[in-house]
N, C-alpha and C positions, 0 to 999 in steps of 0.2 A: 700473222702468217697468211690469212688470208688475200688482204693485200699485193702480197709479193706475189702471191701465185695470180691475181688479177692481174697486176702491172708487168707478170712475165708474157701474162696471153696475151696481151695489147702493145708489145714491143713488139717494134716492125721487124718482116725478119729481113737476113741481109744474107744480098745474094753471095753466092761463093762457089768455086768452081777448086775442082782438086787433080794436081798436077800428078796425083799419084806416083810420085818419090821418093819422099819422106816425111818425116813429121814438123816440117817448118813451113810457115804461114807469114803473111802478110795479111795488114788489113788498113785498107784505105777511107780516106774521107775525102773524098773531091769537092772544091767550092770554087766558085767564077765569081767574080766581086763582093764575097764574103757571103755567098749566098749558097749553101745544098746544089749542087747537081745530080738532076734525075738523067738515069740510065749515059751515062757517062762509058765510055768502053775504053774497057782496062787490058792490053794485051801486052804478052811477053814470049819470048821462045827461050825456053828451059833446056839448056843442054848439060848430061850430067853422064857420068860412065865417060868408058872411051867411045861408045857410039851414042847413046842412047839421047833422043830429043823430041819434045813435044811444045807446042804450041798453048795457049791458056787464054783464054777471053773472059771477063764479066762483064756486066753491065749495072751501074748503081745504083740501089733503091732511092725512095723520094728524099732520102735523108743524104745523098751523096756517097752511102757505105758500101762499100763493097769489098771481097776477102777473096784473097787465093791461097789455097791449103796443100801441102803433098807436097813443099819444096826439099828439095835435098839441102843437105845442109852444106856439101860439097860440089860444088857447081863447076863445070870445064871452063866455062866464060864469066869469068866473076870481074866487076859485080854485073847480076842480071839490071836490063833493063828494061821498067815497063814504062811501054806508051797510053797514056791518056789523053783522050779526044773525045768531043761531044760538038758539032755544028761548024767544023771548020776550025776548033778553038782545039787547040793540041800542045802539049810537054809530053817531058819524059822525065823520069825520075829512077834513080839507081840504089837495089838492095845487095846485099851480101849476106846471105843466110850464114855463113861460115864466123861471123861475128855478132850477127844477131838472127838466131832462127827464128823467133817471135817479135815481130818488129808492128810498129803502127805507124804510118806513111799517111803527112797531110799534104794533099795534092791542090797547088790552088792552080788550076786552067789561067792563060791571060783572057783579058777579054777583049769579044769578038765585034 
């Protein structure tokens, strides 16, 4: 038991930003020639209701992870689209909360 509670304090944490919506999330791994990307920016514009819309950015810890939380699970522009960029090196990659509100999304960058 102890253990666990060590190797919980010494996991890295991962950033995450909340689109404050709903309770669907995405969580990313970004890699560039199979390799971790650090601080990597993760951006999306959330549009959900008949008006309502917000913008979301993170940026990846050393292990390429990063998480966006508070997606609705009904989205106006489905599927959303996030852009991923780090150094000039950019995709984009598409979710649909409405089929998977909890999803893990492996982003690999081309390389630059």
């Amino acid at each position: 038991m102890l253990w666990t509670a060590v190797a919980a304090a010494q996991a890295p944490e991962v950033p995450s930003v909340d689109a404050g919506a709903g309770a669907c999330w995405v969580s990313f791994s970004v890699t560039q020639d199979h390799k971790p990307v650090y601080n990597a920016k993760i951006h999306a514009e959330v549009r959900y209701g008949m008006v309502h819309k917000t913008d979301v950015e993170v940026g990846t810890n050393y292990e390429g992870k990063a998480r966006v939380s508070g997606l609705p699970q009904k989205v106006r522009k489905a599927p959303l689209v996030f852009d991923v960029r780090k150094d000039g090196a950019a995709t984009s990659v598409t979710h649909d909360p409405a089929t998977n509100c909890h999803a893990s999304l492996d982003v690999a960058l081309p390389s630059s």
